[in-house]
Structure formats: C-alpha cells, structure tokens
C-alpha positions as CSV (number, residue, x, y, z in Angstrom):
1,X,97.3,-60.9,-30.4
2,X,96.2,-62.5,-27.3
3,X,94.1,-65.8,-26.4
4,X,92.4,-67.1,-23.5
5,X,92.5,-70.8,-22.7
6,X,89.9,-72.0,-20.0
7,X,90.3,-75.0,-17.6
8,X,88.9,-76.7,-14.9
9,X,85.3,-78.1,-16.2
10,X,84.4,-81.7,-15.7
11,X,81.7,-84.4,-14.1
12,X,80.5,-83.2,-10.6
13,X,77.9,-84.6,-8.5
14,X,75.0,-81.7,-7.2
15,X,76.2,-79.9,-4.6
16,X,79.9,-80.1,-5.7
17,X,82.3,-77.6,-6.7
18,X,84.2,-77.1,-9.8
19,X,87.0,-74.0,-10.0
20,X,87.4,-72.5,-13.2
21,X,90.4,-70.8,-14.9
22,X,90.9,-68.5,-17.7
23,X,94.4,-67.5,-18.3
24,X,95.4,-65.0,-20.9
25,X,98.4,-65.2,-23.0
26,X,100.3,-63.0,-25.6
27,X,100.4,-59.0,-26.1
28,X,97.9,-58.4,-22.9
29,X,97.5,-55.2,-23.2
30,X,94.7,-52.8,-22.2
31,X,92.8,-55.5,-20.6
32,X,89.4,-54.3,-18.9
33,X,86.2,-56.3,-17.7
34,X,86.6,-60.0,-17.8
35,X,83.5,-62.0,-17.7
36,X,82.6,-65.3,-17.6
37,X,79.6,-67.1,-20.0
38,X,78.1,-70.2,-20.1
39,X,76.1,-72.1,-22.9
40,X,74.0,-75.4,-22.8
41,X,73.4,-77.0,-25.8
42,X,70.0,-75.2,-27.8
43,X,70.2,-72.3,-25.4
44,X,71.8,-68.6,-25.4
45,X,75.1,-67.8,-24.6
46,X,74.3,-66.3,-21.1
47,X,76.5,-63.8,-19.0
48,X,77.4,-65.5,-15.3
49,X,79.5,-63.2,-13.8
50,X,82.1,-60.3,-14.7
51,X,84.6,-58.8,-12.9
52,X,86.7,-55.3,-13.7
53,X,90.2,-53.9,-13.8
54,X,89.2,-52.6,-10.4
55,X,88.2,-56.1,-8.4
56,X,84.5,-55.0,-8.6
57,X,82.1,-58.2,-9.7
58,X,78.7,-58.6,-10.4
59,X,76.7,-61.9,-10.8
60,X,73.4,-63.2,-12.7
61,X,70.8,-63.6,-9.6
62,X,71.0,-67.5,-9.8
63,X,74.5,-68.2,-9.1
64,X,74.5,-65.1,-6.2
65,X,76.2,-66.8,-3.4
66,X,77.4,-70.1,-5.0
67,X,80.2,-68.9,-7.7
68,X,82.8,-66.5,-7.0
69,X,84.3,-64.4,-9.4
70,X,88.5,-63.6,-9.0
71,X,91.5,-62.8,-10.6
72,X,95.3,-63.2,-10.3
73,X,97.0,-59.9,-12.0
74,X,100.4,-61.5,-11.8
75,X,99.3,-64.7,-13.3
76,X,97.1,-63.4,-15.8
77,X,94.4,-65.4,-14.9
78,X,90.6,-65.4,-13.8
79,X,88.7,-67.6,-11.5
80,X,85.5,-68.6,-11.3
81,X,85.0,-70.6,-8.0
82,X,81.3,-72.8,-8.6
83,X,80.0,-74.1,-5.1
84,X,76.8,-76.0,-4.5
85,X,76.4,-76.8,-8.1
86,X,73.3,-77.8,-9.5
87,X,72.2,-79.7,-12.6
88,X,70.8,-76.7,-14.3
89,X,74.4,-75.2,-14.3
90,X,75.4,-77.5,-16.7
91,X,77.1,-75.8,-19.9
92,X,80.0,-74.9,-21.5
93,X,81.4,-72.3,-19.6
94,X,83.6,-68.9,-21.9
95,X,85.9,-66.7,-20.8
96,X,85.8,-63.3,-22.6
97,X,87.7,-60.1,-21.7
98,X,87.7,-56.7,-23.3
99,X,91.2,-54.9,-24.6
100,X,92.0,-51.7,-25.7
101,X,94.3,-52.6,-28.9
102,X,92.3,-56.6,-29.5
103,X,88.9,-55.6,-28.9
104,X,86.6,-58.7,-27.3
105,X,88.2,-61.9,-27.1
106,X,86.9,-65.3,-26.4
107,X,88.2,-68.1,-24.8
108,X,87.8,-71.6,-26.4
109,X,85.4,-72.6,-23.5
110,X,85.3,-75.6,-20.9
111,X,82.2,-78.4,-20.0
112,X,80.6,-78.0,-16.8
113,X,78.7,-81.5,-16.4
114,X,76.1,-81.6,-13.0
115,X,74.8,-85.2,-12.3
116,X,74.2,-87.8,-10.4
C-alpha cells in the first residue's frame, strides 16, 4: 500500500512562516488530487487547500494569498508553504491524496502552533 508522512509543523510567532511536507511512499500508483486539512482540537477536520495531477490548486478563502499549495513529482512530495501566519491557523495540519488502486489515504498529520 502506500503512506504519507507529513513534516515541517512547529512553534511560530504571528506573522511567521512554516513549510509543510507530505511525502508519499510505497506502491504510488494512480495518485490524483492531493489536499491538505487541518484540525484544532473540538473543531472539524477542515479542507485548506488541494492541488491536482495537473498543478491546478484551489484554497479555502482565509488562507488566499498566505499558503501556497505545490508539489515535487520526482520526490513524491507535496508542499504547503504558510506565510503571514496567524493564531487562528493553529491545528494539526493532514495530508490526504486520492489513488486509483488505495482509495483515500491519510497522512499521520503535523502541529502547527501560532503564538506569541
């Protein structure tokens, strides 16, 4: 099968950045949108931003022109790059992608802390 391991989170002062990674490992096949969630603790598991086979992303409206959604076809990996960051973006932030033969996988997920 295949697994996604995230990296990257940590402790970041508002109006810092943070750059997540999401790297896939195993029989990575079929692969389609990847997307990247986030959770805080007592809240939904929110979509952030996704990106397709094709390079075509899409955001939720309150991260538009902070994060940056990318990926690295040779390395298997996807980015998220978190500018400006503000307290509320706090969470644990999930990988997931979509394959044709695993069906929707999940990563394992990384902290994003925001404070002073």
């Amino acid at each position: 099968q295949v697994q996604l391991v995230e990296s990257g989170g940590g402790l970041v002062q508002p109006g810092g950045s943070l750059r997540l990674s999401c790297v896939a490992s195993g029989n990575i096949i079929g692969i389609s949108t990847t997307r990247w969630y986030r959770q805080a603790p007592g809240k939904q598991r929110d979509l952030v931003a996704s990106i397709t086979t094709g390079g075509r992303s899409d955001y939720v409206d309150s991260v538009k022109g902070r994060f940056t959604i990318s990926k690295n076809n040779t390395k298997n990996t996807v980015y998220l790059q978190m500018n400006s960051l503000k307290p509320e973006d706090t969470a644990v932030y999930y990988c997931n992608a979509d394959f044709a033969v695993w069906g929707s996988k999940w990563g394992q997920g990384t902290q994003v802390t925001v404070s002073s």
